[in-house]
C-alpha positions, 0 to 999 in steps of 0.5 A: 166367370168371364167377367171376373176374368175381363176385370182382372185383365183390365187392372192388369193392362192398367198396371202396364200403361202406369209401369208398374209390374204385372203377373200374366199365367198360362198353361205352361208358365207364369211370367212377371213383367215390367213394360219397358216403354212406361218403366223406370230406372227405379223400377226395374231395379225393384223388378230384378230381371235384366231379360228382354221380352220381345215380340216375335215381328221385333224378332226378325226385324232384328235377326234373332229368330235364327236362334229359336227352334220353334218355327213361328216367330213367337215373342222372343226372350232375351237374356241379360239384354239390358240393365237400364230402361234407356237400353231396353228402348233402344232394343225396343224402338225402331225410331232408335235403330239408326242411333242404335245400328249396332245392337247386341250379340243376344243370347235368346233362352225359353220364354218359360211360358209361351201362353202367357209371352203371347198374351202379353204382346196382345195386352200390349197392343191393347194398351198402346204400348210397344210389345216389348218387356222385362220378364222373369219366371214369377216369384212370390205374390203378385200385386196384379196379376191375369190368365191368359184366359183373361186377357181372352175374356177381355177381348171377347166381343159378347161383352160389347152392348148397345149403350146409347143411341139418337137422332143425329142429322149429318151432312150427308143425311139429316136423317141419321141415328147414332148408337154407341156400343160399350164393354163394361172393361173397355175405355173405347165406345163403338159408334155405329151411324145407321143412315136412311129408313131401314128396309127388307133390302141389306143396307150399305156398310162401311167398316172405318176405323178410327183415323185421327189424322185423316178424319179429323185433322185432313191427312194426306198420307192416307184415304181414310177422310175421303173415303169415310165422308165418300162411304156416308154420301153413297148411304144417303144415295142408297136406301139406307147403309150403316157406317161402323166407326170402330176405334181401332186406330193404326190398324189396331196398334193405337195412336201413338205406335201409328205415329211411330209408323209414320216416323218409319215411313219417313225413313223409306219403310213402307206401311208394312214393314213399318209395323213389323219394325214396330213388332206388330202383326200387319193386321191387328184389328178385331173384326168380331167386334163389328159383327158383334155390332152388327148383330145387335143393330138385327143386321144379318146381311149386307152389302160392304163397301170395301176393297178389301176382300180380307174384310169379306172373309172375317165378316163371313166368319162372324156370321155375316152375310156379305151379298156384295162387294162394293169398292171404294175408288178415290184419287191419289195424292203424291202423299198417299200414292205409296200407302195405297200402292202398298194395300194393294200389293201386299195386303190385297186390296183391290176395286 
């Protein structure tokens, strides 16, 4: 049953956050793996494999993919690439590619399961590490282990139910209801703030996820402050709207591989390649997960306050009715005009 499979994932991405080895099979293969950034000397002795599995976006960053007959740059193993967890990191971290310019020569070899490679940059992203690993074929029994089919029972947004809900007036409404949305295997809780009495008429949505630094502490190096608190004044003045706070932080790569971004923007990378570099997708967030939200509040049709139109798309592939486009315009500040500048051309963004 699914739910046997979400557990099993569970204790295995726990088994990855606490660097402790893990077994992921697939169709065509089973891996073991050893996450490099929470391994130790010690452990990767016990683990007796020097082999370096990468993501395919770390892949190109550091030119690799040549090597590869495949195409699509799918996670990348490396042979005997490193003997030390220090070493692994600096093949691993782009914070480390200006004290480490001279990496390799690499010999890439078959993952040996493709499936469960691919699995295991998703549950690293899950837990917010980066997508990078020890690895050899499995031997022996596995202390922990998952399918690729249950790291997918994992992710599967039916999980998510309404756990929680009350009266919460804001500041820009005193008439606000809060509800909180739970999995049984996920630490994080959705948030929905439904604002102003429900009517026949599609509400105002805005899809924001979690920002600490600019919800919370007032980072100018983004908009996502401003246009949280500019999405919950435009409900008040509407006859009702939803705001969805989904815990997605970094575009779903997680706090701290945000902050590694941030380092890389410093650098002169933009938000883009900054992830790339990091070896994550650009966009990596779960977008079911507020269609799942959505039905559950009973909202089949909305107006989305967005500008971008990608989010339109993924919406309407959850089955959610998108009557109109709302865009979102705000002033720039010399922190985030680049930021900006950078969704619109090369992510899409538009008013």
């Amino acid at each position: 049953m699914s739910h046997i499979g979400a557990r099993r994932a569970a204790r295995a991405i726990d088994a990855l956050r606490r660097g402790w080895p893990f077994r992921v099979q697939g169709t065509d293969g089973a891996l073991d793996l050893l996450a490099v950034e929470s391994a130790r000397d010690d452990a990767l002795a016990e683990f007796g494999s020097h082999d370096v599995l990468l993501s395919g976006e770390r892949a190109v960053t550091l030119k690799l993919t040549n090597q590869r007959v495949a195409a699509t740059p799918g996670p990348v193993r490396l042979a005997n690439a490193a003997d030390t967890v220090t070493a692994a990191l600096a093949i691993a971290d782009p914070a480390l590619d200006l004290a480490n310019p001279l990496k390799g020569p690499f010999r890439t070899i078959p993952t040996s399961g493709e499936a469960a490679a691919t699995a295991a940059m998703t549950m690293a992203r899950h837990a917010g590490l980066l997508p990078a690993f020890f690895v050899r074929e499995a031997t022996g029994e596995a202390e922990t282990m998952c399918s690729v089919d249950d790291v997918a029972a994992l992710l599967d947004p039916t999980r998510l139910q309404v756990a929680a809900r009350a009266r919460l007036p804001v500041e820009a409404s005193e008439s606000a209801e809060i509800v909180a949305f739970r999995s049984p295997e996920e630490a994080s809780d959705h948030v929905a703030l439904v604002i102003g009495k429900r009517d026949g008429n599609p509400p105002v949505v805005r899809l924001h996820s979690e920002c600490l630094t600019g919800d919370v502490l007032g980072s100018l190096k983004c908009d996502c402050g401003p246009q949280l608190h500019a999405a919950l004044h435009a409900m008040a003045d509407a006859p009702w709207g939803v705001l969805l706070y989904l815990r997605q932080e970094g575009r779903g790569i997680g706090l701290v591989n945000k902050l590694r971004a941030y380092a890389l923007q410093d650098q002169g990378y933009d938000t883009v390649d900054a992830n790339l570099r990091l070896g994550f997708p650009v966009e990596a967030r779960d977008f079911a997960i507020a269609g799942r939200m959505l039905k559950l509040l009973n909202i089949p049709r909305i107006r989305l306050m967005t500008n971008n139109p990608e989010k339109v798309a993924r919406l309407d592939k959850e089955g959610v009715e998108v009557v109109e486009r709302l865009p979102l315009a705000l002033p720039t500040n010399k922190y985030n005009e680049q930021y900006l500048a950078t969704k619109r051309d090369r992510t899409g963004h538009q008013l």
